[in-house]
C-alpha positions as CSV (number, residue, x, y, z in Angstrom):
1,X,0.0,0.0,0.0
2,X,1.4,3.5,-0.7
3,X,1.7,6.3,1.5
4,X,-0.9,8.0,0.0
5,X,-3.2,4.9,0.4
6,X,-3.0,4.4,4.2
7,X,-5.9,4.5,6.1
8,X,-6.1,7.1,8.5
9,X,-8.1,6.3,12.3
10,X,-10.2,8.9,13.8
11,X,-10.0,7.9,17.5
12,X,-12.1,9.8,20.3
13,X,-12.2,10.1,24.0
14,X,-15.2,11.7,26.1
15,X,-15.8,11.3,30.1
16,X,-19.9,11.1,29.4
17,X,-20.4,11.4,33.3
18,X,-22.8,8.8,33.5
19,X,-24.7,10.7,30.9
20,X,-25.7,13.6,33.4
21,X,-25.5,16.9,31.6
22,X,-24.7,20.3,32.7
23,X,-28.5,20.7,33.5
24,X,-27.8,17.2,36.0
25,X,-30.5,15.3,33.4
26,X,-29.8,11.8,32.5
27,X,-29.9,12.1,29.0
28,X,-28.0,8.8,27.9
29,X,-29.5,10.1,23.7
30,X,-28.1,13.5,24.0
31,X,-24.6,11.3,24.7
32,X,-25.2,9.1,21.9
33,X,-26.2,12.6,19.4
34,X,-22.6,13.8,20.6
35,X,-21.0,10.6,19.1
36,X,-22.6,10.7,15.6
37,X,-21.1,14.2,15.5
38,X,-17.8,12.9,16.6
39,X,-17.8,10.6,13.3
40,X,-14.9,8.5,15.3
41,X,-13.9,5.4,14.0
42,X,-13.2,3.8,17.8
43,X,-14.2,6.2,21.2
44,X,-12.3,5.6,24.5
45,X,-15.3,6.6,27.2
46,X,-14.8,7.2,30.9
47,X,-17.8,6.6,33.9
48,X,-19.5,4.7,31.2
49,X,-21.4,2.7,33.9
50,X,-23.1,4.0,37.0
51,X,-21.6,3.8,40.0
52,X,-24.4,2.5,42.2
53,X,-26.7,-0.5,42.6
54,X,-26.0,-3.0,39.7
55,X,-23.6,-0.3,37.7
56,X,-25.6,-1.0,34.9
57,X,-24.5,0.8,31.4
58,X,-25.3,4.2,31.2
59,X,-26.2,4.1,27.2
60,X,-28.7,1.5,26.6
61,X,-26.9,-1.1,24.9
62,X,-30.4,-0.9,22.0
63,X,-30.0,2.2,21.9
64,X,-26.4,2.1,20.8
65,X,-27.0,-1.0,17.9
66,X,-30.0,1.3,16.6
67,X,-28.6,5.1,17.3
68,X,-25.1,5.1,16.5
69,X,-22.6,2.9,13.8
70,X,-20.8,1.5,16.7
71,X,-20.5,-1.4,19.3
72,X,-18.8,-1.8,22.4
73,X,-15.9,-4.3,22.6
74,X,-17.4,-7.0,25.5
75,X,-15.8,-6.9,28.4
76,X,-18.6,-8.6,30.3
77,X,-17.5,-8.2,33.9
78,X,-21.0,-7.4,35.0
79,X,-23.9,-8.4,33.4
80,X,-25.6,-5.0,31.7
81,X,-22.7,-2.8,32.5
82,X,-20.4,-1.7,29.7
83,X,-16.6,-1.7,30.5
84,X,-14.1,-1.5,33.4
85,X,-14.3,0.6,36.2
86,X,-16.5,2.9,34.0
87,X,-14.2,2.8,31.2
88,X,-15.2,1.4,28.1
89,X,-14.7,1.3,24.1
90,X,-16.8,1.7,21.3
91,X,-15.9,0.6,17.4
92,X,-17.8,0.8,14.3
93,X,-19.3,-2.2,13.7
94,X,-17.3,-3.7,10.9
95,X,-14.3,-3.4,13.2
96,X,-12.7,-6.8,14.3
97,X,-12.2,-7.5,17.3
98,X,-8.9,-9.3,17.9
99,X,-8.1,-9.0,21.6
100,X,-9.3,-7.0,24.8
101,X,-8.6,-7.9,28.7
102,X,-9.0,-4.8,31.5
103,X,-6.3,-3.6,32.9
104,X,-5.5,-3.7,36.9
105,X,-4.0,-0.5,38.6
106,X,-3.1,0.1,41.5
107,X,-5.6,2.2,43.5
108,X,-7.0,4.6,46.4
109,X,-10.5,4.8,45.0
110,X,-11.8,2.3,42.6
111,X,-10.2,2.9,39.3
112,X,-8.8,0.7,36.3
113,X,-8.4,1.0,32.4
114,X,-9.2,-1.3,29.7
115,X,-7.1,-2.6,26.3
116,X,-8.1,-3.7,22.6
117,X,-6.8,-4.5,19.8
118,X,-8.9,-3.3,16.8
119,X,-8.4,-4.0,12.7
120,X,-10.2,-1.8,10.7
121,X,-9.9,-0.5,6.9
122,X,-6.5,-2.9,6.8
123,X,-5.0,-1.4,10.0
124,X,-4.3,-2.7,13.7
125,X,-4.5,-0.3,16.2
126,X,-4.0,-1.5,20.0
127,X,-6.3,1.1,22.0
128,X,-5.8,1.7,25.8
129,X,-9.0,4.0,27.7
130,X,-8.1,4.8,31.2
131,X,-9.3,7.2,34.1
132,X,-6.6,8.0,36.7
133,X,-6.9,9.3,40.3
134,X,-7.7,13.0,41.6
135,X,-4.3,12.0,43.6
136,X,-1.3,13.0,42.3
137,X,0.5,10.4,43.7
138,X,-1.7,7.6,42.2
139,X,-2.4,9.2,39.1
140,X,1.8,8.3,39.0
141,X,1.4,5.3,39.8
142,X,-1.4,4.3,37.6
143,X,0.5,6.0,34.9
144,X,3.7,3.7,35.2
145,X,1.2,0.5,35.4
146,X,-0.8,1.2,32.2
147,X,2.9,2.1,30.9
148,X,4.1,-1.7,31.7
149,X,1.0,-3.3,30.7
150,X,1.4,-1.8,27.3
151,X,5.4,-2.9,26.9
152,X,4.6,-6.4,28.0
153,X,2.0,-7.1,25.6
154,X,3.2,-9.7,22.9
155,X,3.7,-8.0,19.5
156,X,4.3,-4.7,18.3
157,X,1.0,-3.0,17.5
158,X,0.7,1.0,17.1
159,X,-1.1,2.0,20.2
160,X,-2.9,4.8,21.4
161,X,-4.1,5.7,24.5
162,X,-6.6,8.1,25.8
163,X,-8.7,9.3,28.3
164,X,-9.4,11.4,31.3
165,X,-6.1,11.6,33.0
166,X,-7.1,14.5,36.1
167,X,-4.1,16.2,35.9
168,X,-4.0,19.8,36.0
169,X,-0.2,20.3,35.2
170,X,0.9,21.6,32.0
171,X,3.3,19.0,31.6
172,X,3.9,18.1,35.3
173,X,2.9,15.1,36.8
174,X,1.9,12.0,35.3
175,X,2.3,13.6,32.4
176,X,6.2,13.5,32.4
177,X,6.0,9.6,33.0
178,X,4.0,9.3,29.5
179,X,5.6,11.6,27.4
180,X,8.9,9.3,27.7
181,X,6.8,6.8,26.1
182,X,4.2,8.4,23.9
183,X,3.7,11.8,22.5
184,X,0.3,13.8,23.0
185,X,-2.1,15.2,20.2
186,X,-2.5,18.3,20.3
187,X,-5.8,18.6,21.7
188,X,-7.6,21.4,23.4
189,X,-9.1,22.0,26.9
190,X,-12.1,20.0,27.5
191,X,-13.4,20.8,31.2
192,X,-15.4,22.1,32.2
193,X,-17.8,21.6,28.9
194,X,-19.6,25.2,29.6
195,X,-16.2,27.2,29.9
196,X,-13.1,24.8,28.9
197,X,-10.0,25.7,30.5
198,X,-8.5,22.7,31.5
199,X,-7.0,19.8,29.4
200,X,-7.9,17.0,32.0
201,X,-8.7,14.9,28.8
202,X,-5.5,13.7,26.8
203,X,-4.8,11.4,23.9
204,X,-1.1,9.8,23.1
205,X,0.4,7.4,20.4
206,X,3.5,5.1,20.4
207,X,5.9,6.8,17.9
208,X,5.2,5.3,14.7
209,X,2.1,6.6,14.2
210,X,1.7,10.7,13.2
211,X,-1.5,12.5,14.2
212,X,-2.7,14.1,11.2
213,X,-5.4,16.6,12.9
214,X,-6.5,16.7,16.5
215,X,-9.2,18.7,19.0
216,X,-11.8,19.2,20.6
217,X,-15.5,18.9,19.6
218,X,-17.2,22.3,20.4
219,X,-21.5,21.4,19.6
220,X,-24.2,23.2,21.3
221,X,-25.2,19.7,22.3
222,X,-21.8,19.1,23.7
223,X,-21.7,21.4,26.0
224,X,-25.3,19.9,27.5
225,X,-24.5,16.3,27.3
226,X,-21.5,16.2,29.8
227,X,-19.2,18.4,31.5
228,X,-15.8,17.0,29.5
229,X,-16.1,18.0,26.1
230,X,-14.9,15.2,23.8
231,X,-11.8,15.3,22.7
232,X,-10.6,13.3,19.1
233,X,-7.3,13.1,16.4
234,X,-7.1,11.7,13.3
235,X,-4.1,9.3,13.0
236,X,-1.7,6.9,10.8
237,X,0.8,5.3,10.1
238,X,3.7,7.3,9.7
């Protein structure tokens, strides 16, 4: 295949808060709206499941197959809740699925991050969605773990890696323990989805793939649906 040929991926990642909008509505269709404006070819989500009773999905798994091009790669740890710890991944439906497992961090409040490996249009991608601690300290920790999960995985497979990573810093933080590893899009602030000032919200690739674009998706419906904005880049192999 030539240069010119190669697939591009248009990846996503959007904390959907449990589908409560700024207006504190559940309003799971609003969320799903956001998504077919996205366009994304795969979408890294964070608090994807609610957090009490049965943590049952917050989008309606129907709702999803009939609303939206996409499906969510089966984790099945609970029966009717979506992901991992909240965090979960959608792909378009004629994506394969060739391997997924969650991913075990180490914790002060219950948090985790979950791995797939995707083909689509000819192309593998190994995608990582993750939501690290409002600690510093564990955010660091976390960050080094999903760093090692990634390395020991068998076979080299471009890889990104998104989601909501809490941290305030510039480029302080957990960021510094990534950035030896990975380099960020260049995406925009994200939170708080009514005034966006803070890029909580990141996305990062091994080094053989280039973004191409990157951003942040500014909709009137956006800023209802959630208080992240979602975030998104467009990438290939370089």
């Amino acid at each position: 295949m030539s240069a010119g040929a190669r697939r591009t991926i248009k990846v996503a990642s959007y904390n959907i808060r449990k589908a409560i909008g700024t207006d504190r509505q559940r309003r799971p269709e609003r969320v799903l709206s956001v998504l077919n404006e996205l366009g994304a070819d795969i979408v890294c989500l964070q608090e994807a499941d609610r957090r009490l009773g049965a943590r049952q999905s917050a989008l309606p798994f129907e709702a999803i197959a009939r609303e939206t091009p996409y499906k969510a790669v089966p984790y099945e740890i609970r029966p009717g809740g979506m992901g991992w710890h909240g965090n979960a991944i959608l792909v378009r439906r004629e994506a394969e699925i060739l391997d997924h497992r969650p991913l075990t961090l180490p914790v002060l409040e219950p948090r985790g991050a979950v791995m797939a490996d995707i083909a689509l249009g000819g192309q593998m991608l190994r995608v990582v969605g993750m939501h690290l601690d409002l600690s510093g300290l564990w955010r660091r920790k976390q960050a080094r773990a999903v760093i090692e999960h990634v390395a020991a995985c068998d076979g080299h497979i471009p890889a990104v890696l998104m989601g909501d990573l809490n941290e305030w810093s510039l480029a302080g933080g957990c960021l510094k323990d990534f950035m030896d590893h990975f380099h960020f899009a260049p995406t925009g602030p994200s939170y708080h989805a009514r005034r966006p000032i803070a890029r909580l919200d990141r996305i990062m690739t091994t080094p053989d793939l280039a973004v191409m674009d990157a951003g942040t998706h500014h909709s009137p419906l956006a800023f209802r649906a959630s208080d992240h904005l979602p975030i998104w880049a467009t990438v290939g192999l370089r």
